[in-house]
C-alpha positions as semicolon CSV with decimal commas, in nm:
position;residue;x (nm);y (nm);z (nm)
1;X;5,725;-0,397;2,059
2;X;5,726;-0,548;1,715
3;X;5,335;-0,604;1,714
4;X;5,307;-0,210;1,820
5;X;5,537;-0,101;1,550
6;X;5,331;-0,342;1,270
7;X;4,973;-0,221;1,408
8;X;5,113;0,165;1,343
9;X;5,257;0,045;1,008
10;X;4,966;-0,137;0,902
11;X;4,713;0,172;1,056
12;X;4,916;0,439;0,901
13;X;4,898;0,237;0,548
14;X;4,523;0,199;0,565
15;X;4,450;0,547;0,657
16;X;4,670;0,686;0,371
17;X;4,511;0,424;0,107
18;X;4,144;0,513;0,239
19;X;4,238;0,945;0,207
20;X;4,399;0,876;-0,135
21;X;4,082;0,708;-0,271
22;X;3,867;0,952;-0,092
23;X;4,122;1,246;-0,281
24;X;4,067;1,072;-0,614
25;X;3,631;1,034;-0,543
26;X;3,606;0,703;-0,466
27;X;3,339;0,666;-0,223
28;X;3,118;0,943;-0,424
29;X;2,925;0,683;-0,537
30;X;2,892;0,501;-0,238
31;X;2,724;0,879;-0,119
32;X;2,522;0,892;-0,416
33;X;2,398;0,531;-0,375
34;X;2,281;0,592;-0,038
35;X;2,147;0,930;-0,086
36;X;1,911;0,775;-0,330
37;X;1,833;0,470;-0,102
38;X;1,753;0,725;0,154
39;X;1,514;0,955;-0,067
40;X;1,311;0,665;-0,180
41;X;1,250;0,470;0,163
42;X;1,155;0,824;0,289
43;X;0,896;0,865;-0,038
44;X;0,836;0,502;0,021
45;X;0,729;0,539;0,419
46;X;0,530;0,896;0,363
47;X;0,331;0,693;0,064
48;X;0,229;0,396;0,379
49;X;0,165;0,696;0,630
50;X;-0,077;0,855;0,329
51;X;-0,252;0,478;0,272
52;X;-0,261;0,417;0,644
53;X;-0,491;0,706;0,674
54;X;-0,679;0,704;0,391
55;X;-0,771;0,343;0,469
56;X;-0,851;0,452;0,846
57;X;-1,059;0,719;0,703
58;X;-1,245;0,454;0,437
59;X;-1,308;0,198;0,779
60;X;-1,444;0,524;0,941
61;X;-1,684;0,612;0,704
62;X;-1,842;0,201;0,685
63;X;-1,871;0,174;1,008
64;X;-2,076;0,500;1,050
65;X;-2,253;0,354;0,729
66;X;-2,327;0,065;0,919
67;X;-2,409;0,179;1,291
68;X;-2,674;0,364;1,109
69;X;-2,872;0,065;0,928
């Protein structure tokens, strides 16, 4: 009974410590931080899909270049 009543203790602190820093904006960094990381791997990945075809497109064109030699 004793470790029930110190998990609810201990689970009731941590919940009211983790609402009170969310109440004074805390974790709006921790949003902004990954918001960011977000934008720039999804620039980052549409810049590979852009060089991935532009490269295709480059091998494309030699090899026609070359099949007729």
């Amino acid at each position: 009974m004793k470790k029930v009543l110190f998990g609810l203790v201990i689970g009731s602190l941590s919940g009211y410590l983790i609402r009170k820093l969310q109440d004074d904006g805390q974790f709006d960094c921790i949003y902004d931080n990954a918001n960011k990381f977000f934008r720039k791997s999804k620039k980052d990945l549409k810049n590979i899909t852009d060089i991935v075809k532009n490269e295709a497109g480059y091998l494309k064109d030699r090899v026609e270049v070359k099949t007729e030699k």
